[in-house]
Backbone as JSON Lines, residues from 0, in Angstrom:
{"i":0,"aa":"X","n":[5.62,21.5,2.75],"ca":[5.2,20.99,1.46],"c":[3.81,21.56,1.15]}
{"i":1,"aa":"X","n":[3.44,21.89,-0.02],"ca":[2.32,22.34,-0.63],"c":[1.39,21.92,-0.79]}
{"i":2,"aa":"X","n":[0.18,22.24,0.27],"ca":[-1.14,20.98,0.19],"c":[-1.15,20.15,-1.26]}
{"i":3,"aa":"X","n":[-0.84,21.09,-2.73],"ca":[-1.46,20.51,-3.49],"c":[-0.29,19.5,-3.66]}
{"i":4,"aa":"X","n":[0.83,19.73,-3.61],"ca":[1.8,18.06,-3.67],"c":[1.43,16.97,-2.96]}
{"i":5,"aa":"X","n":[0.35,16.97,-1.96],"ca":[0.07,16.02,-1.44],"c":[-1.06,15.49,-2.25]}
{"i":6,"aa":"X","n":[-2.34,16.21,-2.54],"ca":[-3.78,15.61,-3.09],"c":[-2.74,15.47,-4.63]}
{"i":7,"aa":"X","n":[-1.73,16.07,-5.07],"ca":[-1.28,15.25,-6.43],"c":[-0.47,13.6,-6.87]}
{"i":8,"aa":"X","n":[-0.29,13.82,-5.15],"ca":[0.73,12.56,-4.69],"c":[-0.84,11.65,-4.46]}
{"i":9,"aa":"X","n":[-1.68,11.98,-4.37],"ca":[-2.82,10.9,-3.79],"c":[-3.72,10.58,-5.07]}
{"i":10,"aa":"X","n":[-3.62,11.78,-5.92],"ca":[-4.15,11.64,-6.92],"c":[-3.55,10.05,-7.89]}
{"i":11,"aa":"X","n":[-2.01,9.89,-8.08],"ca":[-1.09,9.72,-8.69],"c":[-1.26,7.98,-8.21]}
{"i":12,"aa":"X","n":[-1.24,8.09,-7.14],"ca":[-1.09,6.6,-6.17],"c":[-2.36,6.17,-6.26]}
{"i":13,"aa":"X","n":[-3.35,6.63,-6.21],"ca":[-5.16,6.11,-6.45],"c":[-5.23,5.63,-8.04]}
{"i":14,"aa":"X","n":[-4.78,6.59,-8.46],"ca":[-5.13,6.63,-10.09],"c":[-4.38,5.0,-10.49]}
{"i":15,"aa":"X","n":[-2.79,4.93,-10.25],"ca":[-2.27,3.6,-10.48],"c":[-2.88,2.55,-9.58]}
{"i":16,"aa":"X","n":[-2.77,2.6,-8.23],"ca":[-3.28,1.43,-7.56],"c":[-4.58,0.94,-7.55]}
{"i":17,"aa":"X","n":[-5.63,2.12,-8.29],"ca":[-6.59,1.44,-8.6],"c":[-6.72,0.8,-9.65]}
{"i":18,"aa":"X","n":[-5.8,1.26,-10.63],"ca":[-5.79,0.83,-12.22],"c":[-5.01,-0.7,-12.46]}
{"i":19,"aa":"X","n":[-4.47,-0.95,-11.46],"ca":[-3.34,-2.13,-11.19],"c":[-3.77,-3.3,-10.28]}
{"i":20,"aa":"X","n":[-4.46,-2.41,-9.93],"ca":[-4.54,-3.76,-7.77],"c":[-3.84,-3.34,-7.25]}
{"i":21,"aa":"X","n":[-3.03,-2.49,-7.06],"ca":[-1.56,-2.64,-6.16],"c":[-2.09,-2.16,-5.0]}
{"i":22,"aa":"X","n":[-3.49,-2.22,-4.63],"ca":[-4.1,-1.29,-3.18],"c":[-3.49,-0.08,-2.63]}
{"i":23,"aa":"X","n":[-2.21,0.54,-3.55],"ca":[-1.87,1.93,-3.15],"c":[-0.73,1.91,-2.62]}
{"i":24,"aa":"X","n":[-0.9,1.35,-1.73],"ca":[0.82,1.03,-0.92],"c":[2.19,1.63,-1.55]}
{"i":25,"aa":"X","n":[1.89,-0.02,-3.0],"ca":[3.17,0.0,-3.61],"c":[3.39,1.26,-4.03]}
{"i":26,"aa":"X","n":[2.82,1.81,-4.54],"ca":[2.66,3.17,-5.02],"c":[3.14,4.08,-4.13]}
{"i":27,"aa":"X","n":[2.32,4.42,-3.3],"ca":[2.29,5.94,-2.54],"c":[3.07,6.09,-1.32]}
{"i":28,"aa":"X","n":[3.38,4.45,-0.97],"ca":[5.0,5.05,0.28],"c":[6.36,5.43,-0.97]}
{"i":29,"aa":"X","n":[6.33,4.86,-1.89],"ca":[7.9,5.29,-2.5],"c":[7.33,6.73,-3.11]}
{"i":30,"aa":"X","n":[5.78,7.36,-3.19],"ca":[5.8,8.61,-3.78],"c":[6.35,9.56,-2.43]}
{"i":31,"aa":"X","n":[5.58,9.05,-1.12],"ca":[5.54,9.88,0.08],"c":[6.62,10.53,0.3]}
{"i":32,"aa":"X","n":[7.58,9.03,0.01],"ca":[9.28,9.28,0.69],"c":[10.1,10.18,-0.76]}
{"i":33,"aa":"X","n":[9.69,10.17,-1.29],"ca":[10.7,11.14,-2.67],"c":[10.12,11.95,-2.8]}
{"i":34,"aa":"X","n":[8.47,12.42,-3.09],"ca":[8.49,13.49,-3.53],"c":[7.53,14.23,-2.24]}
{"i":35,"aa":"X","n":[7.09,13.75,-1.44],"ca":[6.67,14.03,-0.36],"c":[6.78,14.66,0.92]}
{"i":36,"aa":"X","n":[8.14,14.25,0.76],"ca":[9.27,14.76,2.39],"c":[9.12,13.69,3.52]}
{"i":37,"aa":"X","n":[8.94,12.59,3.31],"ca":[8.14,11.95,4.46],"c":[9.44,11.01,4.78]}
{"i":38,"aa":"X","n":[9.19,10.41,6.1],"ca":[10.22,9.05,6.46],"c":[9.7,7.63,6.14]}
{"i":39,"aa":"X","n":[10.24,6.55,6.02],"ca":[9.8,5.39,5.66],"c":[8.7,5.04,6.37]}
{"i":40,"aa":"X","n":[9.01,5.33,8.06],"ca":[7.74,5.41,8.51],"c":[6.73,5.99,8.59]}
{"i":41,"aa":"X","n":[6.81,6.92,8.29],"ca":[5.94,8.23,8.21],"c":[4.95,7.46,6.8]}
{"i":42,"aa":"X","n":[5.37,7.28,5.94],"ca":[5.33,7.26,5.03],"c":[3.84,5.73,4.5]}
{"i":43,"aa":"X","n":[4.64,4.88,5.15],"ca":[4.21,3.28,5.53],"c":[2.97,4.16,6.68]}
{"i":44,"aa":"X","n":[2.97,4.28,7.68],"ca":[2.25,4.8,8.58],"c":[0.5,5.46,7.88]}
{"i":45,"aa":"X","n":[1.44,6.58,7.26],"ca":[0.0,7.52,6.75],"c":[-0.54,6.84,5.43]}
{"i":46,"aa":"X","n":[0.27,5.97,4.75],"ca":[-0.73,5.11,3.66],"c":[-1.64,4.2,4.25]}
{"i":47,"aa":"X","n":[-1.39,3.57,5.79],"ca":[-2.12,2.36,6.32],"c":[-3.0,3.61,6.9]}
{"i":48,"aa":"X","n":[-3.16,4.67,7.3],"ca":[-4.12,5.37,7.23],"c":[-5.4,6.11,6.49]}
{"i":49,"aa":"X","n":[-4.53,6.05,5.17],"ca":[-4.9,6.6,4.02],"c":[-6.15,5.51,3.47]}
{"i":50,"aa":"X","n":[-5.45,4.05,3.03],"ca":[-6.11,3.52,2.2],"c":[-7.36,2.46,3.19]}
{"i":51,"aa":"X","n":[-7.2,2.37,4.27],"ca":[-8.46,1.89,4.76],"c":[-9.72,2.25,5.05]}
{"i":52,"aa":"X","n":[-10.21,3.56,4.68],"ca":[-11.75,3.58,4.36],"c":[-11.73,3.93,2.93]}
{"i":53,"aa":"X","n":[-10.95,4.15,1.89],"ca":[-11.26,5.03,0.8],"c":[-10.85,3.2,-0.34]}
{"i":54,"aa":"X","n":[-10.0,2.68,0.26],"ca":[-9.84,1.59,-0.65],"c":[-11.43,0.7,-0.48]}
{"i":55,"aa":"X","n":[-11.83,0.08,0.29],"ca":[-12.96,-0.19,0.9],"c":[-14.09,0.88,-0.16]}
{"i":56,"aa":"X","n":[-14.68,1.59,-0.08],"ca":[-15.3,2.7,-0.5],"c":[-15.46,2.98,-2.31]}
{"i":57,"aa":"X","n":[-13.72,2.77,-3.0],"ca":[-13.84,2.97,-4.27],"c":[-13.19,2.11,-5.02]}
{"i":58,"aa":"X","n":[-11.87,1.52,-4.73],"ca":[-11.47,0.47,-5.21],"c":[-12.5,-1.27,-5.03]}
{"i":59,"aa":"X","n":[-12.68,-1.38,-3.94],"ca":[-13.46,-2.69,-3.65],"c":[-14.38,-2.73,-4.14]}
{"i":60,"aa":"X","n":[-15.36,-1.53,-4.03],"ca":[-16.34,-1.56,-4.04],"c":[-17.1,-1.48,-5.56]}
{"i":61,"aa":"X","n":[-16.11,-0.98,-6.63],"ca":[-15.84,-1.31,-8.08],"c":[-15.21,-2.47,-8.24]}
{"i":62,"aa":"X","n":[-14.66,-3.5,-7.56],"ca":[-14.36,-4.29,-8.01],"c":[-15.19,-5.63,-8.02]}
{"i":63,"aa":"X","n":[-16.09,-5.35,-6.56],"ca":[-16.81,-6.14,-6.65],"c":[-17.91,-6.06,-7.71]}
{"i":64,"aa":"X","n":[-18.74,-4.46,-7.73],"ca":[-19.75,-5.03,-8.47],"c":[-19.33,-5.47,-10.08]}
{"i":65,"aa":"X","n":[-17.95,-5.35,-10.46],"ca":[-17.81,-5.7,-12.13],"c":[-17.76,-7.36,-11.7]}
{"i":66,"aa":"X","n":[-17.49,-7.91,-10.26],"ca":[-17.85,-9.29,-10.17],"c":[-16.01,-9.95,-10.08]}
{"i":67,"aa":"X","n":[-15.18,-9.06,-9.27],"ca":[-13.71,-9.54,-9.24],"c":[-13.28,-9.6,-8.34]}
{"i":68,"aa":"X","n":[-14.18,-9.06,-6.72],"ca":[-14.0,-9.22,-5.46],"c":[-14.5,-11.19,-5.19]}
{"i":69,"aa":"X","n":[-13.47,-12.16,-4.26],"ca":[-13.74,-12.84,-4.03],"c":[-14.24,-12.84,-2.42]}
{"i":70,"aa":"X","n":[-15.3,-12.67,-2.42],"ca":[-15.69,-12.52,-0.91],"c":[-15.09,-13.72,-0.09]}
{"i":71,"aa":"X","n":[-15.96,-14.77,-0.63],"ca":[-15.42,-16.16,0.51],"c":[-13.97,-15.87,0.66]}
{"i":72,"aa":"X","n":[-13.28,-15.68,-0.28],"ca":[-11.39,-15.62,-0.22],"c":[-11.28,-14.7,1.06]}
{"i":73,"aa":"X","n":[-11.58,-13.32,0.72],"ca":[-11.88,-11.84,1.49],"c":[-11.95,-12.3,2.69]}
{"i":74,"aa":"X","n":[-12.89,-13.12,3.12],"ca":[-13.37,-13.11,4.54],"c":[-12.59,-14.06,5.62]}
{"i":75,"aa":"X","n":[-11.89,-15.32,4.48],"ca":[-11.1,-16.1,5.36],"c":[-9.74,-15.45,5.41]}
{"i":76,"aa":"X","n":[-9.55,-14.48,5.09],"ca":[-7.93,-13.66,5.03],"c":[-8.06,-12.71,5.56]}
{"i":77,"aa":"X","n":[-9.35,-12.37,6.55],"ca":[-9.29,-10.91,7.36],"c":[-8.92,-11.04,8.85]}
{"i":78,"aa":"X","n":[-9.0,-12.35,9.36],"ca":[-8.71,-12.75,10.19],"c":[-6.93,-12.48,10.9]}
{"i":79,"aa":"X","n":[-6.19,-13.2,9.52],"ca":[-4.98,-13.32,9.98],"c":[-4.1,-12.21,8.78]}
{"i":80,"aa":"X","n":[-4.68,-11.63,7.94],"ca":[-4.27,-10.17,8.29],"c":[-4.62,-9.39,9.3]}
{"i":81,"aa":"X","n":[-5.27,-9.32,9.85],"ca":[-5.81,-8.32,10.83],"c":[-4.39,-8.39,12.19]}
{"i":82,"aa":"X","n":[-3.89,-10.01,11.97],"ca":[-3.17,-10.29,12.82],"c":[-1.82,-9.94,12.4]}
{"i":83,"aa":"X","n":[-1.21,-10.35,11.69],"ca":[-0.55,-9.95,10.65],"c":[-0.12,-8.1,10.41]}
{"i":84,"aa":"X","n":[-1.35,-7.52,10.36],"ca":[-0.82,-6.8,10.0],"c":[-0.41,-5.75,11.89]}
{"i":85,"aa":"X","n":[-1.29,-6.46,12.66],"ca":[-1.07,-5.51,13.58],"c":[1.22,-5.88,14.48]}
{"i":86,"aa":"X","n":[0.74,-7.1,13.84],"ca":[2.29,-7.75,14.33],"c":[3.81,-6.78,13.35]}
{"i":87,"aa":"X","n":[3.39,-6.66,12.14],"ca":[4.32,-6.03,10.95],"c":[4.31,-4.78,11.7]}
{"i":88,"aa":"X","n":[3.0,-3.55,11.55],"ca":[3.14,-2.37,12.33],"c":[4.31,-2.2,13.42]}
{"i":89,"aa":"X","n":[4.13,-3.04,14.56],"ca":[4.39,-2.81,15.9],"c":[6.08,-3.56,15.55]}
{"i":90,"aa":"X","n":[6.61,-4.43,15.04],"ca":[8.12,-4.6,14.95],"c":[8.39,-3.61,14.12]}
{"i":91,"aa":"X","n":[7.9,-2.78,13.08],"ca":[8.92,-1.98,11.79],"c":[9.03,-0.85,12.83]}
{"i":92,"aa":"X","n":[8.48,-0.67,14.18],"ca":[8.72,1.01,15.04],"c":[10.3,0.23,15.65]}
{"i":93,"aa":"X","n":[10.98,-0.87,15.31],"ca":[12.23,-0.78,16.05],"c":[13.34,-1.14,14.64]}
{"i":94,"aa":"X","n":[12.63,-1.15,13.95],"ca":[13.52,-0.98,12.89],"c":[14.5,0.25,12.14]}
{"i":95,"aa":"X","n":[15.62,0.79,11.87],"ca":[15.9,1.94,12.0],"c":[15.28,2.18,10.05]}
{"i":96,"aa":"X","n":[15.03,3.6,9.52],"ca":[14.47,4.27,8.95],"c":[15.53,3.37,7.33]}
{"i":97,"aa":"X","n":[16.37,3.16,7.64],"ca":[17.26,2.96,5.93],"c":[16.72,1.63,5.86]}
{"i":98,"aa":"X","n":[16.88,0.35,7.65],"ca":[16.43,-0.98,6.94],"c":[15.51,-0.7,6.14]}
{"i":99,"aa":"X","n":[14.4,-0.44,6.78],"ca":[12.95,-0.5,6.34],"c":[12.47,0.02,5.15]}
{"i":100,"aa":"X","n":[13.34,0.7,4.88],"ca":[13.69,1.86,3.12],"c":[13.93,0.4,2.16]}
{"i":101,"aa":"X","n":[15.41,-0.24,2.68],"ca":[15.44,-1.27,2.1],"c":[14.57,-2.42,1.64]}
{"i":102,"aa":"X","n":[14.27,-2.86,3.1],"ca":[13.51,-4.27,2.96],"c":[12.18,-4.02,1.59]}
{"i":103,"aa":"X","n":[11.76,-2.56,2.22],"ca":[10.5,-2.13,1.36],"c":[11.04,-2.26,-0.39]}
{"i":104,"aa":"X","n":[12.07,-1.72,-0.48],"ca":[12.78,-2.03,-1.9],"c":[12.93,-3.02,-2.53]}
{"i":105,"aa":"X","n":[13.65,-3.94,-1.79],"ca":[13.69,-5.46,-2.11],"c":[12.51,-5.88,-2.23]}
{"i":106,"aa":"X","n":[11.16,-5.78,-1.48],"ca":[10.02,-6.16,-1.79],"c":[9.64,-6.18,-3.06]}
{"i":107,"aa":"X","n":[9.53,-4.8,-3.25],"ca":[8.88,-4.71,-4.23],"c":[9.54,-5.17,-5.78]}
{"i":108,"aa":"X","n":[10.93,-5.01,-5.76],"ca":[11.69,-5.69,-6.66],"c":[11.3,-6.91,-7.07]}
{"i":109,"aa":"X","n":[11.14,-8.29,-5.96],"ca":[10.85,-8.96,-5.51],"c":[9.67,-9.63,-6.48]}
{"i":110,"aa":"X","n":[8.8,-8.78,-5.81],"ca":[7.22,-8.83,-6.22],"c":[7.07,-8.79,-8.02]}
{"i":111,"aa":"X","n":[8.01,-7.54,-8.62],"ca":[7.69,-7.02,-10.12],"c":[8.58,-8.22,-10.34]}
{"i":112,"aa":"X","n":[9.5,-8.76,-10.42],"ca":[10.77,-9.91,-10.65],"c":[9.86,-10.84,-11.33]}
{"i":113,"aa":"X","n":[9.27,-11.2,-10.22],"ca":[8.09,-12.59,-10.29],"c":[7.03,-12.73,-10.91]}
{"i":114,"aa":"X","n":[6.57,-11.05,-11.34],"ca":[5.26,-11.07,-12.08],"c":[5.56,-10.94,-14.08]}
{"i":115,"aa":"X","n":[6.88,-10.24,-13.89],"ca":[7.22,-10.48,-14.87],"c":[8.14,-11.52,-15.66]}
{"i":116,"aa":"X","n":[8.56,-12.29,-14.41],"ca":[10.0,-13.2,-15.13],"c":[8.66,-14.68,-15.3]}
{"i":117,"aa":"X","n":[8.12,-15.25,-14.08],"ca":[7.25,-16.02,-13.76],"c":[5.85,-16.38,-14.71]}
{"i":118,"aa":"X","n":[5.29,-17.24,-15.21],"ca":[3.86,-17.69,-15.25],"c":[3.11,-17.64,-14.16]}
């Protein structure tokens, strides 16, 4: 794949997930895996690589100073994400490549369902 399909794929996923909240994720594993070449894990993998110093850095760090970062919230939820997330990582490596395609699908279905059907 062509370096620049990747910095366009990062471009693409920054540009929305910063413009949204969606911290990138939602975005840039379903770009990774379609237009990327990547596997679900691969995919999930190099975004939890991707967005933890640069989300921190440009998303947060604009969000706080316009005054929309809740720190106190922030700080009592780093704990048991931290836990959380190291527990999610380490079960999706025995998951085979289509569940995890799935589950990730349904998520996000899931997620847009609720933001738009819901108050």
């Amino acid at each position: 794949m062509p370096i620049i399909t990747y910095m366009l794929i990062g471009l693409a996923g920054g540009f929305v997930g910063g413009a949204l909240g969606l911290g990138g994720g939602a975005v840039m594993v379903p770009l990774l895996v379609m237009a990327g070449g990547l596997t679900q894990h691969q995919a999930q993998g190099t975004v939890i690589g991707l967005l933890t110093v640069p989300v921190f850095l440009a998303a947060a760090w604009r969000y706080y100073a316009a005054g929309n970062l809740q720190l106190n919230i922030t700080g009592l939820m780093i704990i048991g994400f931290v836990i959380g997330s190291f527990a999610g990582a380490h079960l999706v490596q025995y998951l085979p490549a289509a569940v995890l395609k799935r589950i990730f699908g349904v998520a996000l279905v899931l997620i847009g369902l609720k933001m738009v059907l819901l108050k």
